[in-house]
C-alpha positions as CSV (number, residue, x, y, z in Angstrom):
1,X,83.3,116.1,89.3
2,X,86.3,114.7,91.5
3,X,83.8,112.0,93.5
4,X,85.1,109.7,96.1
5,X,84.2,106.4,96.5
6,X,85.1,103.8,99.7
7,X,84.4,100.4,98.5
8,X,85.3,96.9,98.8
9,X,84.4,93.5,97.0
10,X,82.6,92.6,94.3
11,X,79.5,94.9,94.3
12,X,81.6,97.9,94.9
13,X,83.7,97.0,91.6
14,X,80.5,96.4,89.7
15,X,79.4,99.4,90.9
16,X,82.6,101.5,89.6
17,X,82.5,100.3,86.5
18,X,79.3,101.8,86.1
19,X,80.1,105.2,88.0
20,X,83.0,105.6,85.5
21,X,80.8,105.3,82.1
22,X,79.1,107.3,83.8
23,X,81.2,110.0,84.0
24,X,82.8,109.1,80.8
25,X,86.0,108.0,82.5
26,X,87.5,105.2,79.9
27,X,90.3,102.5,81.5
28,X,92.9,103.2,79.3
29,X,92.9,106.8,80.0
30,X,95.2,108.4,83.0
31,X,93.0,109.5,86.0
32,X,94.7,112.3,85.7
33,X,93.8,113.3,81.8
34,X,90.1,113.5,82.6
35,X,87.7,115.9,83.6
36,X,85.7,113.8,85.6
37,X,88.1,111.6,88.5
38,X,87.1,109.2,90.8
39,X,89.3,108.1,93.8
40,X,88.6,104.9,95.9
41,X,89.7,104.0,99.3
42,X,90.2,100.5,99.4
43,X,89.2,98.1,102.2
44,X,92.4,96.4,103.4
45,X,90.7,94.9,106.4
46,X,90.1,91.9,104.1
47,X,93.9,91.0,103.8
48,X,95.3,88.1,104.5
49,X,99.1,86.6,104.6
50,X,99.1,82.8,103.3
51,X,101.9,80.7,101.9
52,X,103.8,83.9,102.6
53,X,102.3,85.9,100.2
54,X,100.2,89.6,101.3
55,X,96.8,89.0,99.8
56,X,94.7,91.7,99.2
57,X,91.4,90.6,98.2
58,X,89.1,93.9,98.0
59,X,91.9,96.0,96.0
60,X,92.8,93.0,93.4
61,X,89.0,93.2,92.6
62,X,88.9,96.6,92.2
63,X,91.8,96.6,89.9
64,X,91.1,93.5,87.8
65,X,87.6,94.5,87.4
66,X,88.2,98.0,86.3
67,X,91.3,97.1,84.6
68,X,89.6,94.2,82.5
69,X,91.3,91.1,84.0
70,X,88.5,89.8,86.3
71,X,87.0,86.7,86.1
72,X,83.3,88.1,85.0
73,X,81.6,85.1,86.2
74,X,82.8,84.9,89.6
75,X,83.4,88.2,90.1
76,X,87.0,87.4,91.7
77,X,90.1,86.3,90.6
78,X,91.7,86.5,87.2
79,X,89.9,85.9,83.6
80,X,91.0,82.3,82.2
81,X,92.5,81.2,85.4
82,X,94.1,77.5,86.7
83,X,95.5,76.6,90.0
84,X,98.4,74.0,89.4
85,X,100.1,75.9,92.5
86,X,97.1,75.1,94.5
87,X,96.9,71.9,93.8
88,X,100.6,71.2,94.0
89,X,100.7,73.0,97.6
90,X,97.7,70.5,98.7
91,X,99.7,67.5,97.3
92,X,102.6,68.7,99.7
93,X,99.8,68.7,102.5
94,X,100.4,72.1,103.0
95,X,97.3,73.8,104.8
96,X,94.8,76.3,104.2
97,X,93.4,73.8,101.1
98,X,89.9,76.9,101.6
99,X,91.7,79.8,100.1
100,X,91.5,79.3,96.0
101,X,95.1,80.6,95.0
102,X,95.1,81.0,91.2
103,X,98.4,80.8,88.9
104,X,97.6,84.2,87.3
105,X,96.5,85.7,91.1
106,X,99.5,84.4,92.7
107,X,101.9,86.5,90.1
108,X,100.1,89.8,92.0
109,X,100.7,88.7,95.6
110,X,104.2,87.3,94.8
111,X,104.7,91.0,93.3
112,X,103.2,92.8,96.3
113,X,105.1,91.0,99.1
114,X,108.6,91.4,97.3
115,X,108.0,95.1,96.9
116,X,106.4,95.0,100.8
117,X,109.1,92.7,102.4
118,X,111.9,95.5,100.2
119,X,110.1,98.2,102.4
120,X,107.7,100.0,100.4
121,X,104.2,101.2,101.9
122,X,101.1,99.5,100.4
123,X,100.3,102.5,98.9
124,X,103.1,103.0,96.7
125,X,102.8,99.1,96.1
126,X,99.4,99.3,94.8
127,X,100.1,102.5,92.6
128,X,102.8,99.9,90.8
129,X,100.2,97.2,90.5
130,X,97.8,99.5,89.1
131,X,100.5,101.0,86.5
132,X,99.9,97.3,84.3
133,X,96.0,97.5,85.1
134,X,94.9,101.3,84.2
135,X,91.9,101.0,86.3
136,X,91.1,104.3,85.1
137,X,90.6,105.5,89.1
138,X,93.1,106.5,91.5
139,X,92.7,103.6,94.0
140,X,94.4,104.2,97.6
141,X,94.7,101.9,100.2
142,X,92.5,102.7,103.3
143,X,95.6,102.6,105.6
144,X,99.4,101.7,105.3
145,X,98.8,100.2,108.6
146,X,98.4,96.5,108.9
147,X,94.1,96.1,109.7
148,X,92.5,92.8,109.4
149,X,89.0,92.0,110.2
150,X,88.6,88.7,112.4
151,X,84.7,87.1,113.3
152,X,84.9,85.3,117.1
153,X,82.7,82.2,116.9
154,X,81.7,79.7,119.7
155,X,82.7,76.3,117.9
156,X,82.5,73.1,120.9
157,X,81.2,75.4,123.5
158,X,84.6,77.2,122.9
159,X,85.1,80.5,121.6
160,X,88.0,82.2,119.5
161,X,88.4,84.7,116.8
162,X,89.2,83.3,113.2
163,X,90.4,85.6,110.4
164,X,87.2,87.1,108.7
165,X,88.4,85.2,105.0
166,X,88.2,81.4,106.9
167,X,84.5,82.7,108.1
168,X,83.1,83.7,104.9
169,X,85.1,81.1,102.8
170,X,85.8,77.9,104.4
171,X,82.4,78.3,106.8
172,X,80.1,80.4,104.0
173,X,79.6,82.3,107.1
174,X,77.1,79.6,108.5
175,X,78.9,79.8,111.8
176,X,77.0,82.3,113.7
177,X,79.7,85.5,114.4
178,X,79.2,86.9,118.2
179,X,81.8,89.8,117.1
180,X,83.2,91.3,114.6
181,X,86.9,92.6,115.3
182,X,89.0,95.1,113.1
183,X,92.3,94.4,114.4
184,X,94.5,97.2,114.3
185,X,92.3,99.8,113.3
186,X,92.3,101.9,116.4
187,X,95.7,102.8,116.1
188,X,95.8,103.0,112.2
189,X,96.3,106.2,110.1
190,X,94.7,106.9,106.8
191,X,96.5,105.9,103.5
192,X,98.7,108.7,101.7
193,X,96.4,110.8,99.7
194,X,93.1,109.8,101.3
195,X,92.1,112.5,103.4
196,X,93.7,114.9,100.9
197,X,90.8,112.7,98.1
198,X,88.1,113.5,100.6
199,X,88.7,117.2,101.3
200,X,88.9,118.3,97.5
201,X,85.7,115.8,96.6
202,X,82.5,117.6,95.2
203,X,80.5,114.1,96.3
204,X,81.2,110.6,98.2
205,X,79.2,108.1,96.8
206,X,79.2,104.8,98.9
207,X,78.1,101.6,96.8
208,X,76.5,98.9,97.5
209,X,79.2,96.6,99.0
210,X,79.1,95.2,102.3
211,X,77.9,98.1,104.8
212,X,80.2,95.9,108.1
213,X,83.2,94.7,106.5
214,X,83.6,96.2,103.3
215,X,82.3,100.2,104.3
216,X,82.2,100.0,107.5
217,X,86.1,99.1,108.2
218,X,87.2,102.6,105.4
219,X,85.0,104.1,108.3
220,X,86.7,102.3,111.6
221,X,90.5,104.3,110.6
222,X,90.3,106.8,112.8
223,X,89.5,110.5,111.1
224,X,88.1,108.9,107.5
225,X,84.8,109.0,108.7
226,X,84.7,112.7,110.2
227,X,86.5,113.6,106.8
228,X,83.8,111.7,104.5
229,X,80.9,113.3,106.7
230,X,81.8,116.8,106.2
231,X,80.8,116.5,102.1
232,X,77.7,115.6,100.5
233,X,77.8,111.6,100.6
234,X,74.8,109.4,99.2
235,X,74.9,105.9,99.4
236,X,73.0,102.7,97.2
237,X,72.0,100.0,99.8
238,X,73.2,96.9,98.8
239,X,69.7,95.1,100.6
240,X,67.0,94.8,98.8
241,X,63.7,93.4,99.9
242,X,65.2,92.1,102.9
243,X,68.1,90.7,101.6
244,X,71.6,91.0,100.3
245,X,71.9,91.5,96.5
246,X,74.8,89.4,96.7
247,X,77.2,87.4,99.4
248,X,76.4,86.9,102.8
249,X,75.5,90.8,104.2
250,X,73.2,89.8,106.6
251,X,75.2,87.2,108.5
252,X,77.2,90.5,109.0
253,X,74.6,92.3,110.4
254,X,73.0,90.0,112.4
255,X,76.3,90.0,114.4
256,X,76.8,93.6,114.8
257,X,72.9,93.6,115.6
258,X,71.0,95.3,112.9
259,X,68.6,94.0,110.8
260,X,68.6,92.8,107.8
261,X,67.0,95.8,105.9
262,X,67.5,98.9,103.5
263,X,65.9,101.3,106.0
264,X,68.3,99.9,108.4
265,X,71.8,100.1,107.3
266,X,71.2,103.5,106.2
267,X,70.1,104.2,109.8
268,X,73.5,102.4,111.1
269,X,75.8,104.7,108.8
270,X,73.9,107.3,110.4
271,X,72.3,110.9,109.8
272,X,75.5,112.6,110.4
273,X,77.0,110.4,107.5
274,X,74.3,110.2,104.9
275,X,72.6,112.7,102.6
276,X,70.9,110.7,100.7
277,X,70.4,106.8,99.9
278,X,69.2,105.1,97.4
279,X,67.1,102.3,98.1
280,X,65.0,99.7,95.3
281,X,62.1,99.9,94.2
282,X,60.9,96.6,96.1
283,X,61.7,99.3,99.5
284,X,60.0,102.4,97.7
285,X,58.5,103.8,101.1
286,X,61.1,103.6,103.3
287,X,61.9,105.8,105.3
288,X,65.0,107.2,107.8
289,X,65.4,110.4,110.0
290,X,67.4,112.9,108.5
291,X,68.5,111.1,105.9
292,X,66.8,111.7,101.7
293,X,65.8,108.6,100.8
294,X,64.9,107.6,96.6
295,X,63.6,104.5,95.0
296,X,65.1,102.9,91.7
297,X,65.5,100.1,90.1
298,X,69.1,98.9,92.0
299,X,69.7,95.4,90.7
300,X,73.2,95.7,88.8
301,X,71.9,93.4,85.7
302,X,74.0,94.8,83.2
303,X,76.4,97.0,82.4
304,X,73.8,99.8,81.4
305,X,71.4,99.2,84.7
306,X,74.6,99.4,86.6
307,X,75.5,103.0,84.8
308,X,71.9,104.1,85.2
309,X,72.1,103.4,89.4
310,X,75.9,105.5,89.0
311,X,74.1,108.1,87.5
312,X,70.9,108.3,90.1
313,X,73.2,108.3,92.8
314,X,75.2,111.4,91.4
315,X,71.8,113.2,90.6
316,X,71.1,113.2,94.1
317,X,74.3,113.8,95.1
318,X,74.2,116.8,92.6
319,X,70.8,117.6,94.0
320,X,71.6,118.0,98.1
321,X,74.9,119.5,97.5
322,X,72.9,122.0,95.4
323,X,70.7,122.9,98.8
324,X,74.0,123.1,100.8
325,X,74.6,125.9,98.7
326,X,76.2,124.5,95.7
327,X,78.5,121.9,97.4
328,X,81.8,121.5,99.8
């Protein structure tokens, strides 16, 4: 099966690593060499340039975690990590002292901005990143296109937009967001290869990774989302029983106006996006127009409950492309 997968942040590389045991996809092994593929478009709208370097947050994850360098703990950053350069750039006063630069991490951003400042597209960047990693997936950028999600708060009786990473980590997203902004997005293009990924796909899986800023800005570049809605997609709500699984979801949705529920998001993605959706067994019941909903077990315990949600999700997949008539 060649699936496609849009994902961002920590659940969605949780969530990849069981999709490719899966599919008996192995990380040392070339996408390319398998029978199975999986390719992920990468949220970019989480980037951010400090200290002069281009992070990119959701695509590091993706590749450490896949590629075995992730910090399994936190779920970011590198395994075995210190920050000596962050503390030497807070003894020389130098300011944002939020943003936790590790020694390892920094290596990867001091890599990517060389090879962007030299005039190569993101794309082609991340292709050489992933070269040491072998994630084992083809990941693509969402865009080439600089996109950046930014959160206006009223702070003072004063209002202003603040980059989306100084929200959710210097504020913990406590500050209540009146907006959520993806900068750039209207006039972005999709990455090389990513609308290409979509056409050829037999299924588009969406995991459970944040349905506003993680899904929801692959879907704001204009002409992904018409591409990912003509296959067979089904998606595995990261809400359960009301709540996020993990992070700070709902803060998102309660500024974009939708409630903090699995019966919810899937109705924001919408009908004419979703097949199916996979929802826990603490929502078993719920229920959305034109939309196939299933209850599981979705909690992402271990590596083998993570594989057996990969697998539900492509059953169903397998399942509604089978009533379209075998599939795209």
């Amino acid at each position: 099966m060649r699936i496609v997968v849009p994902a961002g942040g920590i659940g969605g590389a949780r969530f990849l690593r069981g999709l490719k045991a899966a599919l008996g996809i192995d990380s040392p092994v070339p996408e390319e060499q398998s029978t199975n593929a999986i390719t992920v478009i990468g949220n970019t709208g989480d980037d951010i340039t400090l200290f002069g370097l281009r992070i990119c947050p959701d695509l590091d994850t993706v590749m450490y975690t896949l590629g075995g360098g992730i910090d399994e703990e936190r779920g970011w950053g590198r395994a075995d990590e210190t920050f000596t350069v962050k503390e030497e750039l807070a003894a020389y006063g130098m300011r944002p002292t939020w943003f936790g630069l590790g020694d390892r991490d920094t290596a990867t951003h001091i890599v990517r901005s060389q090879m962007l400042a030299a005039g190569y597209p993101l794309s082609a960047v991340t292709e050489a990143l992933c070269d040491r990693w072998r994630p084992g997936v083809r990941l693509l950028p969402m865009t080439d296109d600089q996109v950046e999600t930014h959160v206006v708060v009223e702070e003072d009786g004063r209002r202003r937009a603040i980059h989306f990473q100084e929200w959710w980590i210097r504020h913990r997203a406590a500050v209540p967001a009146q907006s959520i902004v993806s900068v750039g997005a209207e006039d972005a293009k999709p990455g090389p290869g990513v609308l290409e990924a979509i056409a050829e796909a037999d299924l588009v899986v969406l995991p459970p990774s944040n349905p506003v800023v993680s899904v929801g800005s692959v879907l704001g570049i204009p002409g992904i989302r018409e591409a990912l809605a003509a296959k067979t997609v089904v998606g595995v709500s990261p809400i359960i029983g009301g709540a996020p699984v993990r992070g700070m979801a709902d803060a998102c949705l309660n500024a974009i106006g939708v409630e903090t529920s699995a019966g919810a998001v899937a109705a924001h993605l919408g009908a004419d996006l979703l097949d199916g959706w996979l929802v826990d067994e603490a929502d078993a019941g719920t229920e959305v127009e034109g939309i196939e909903v299933r209850s599981r077990p979705l909690y992402m315990s271990d590596p083998r409950a993570t594989e057996a949600i990969a697998r539900a999700a492509l059953d169903l997949g397998r399942e509604l492309a089978g009533r379209k008539g075998g599939g795209e």
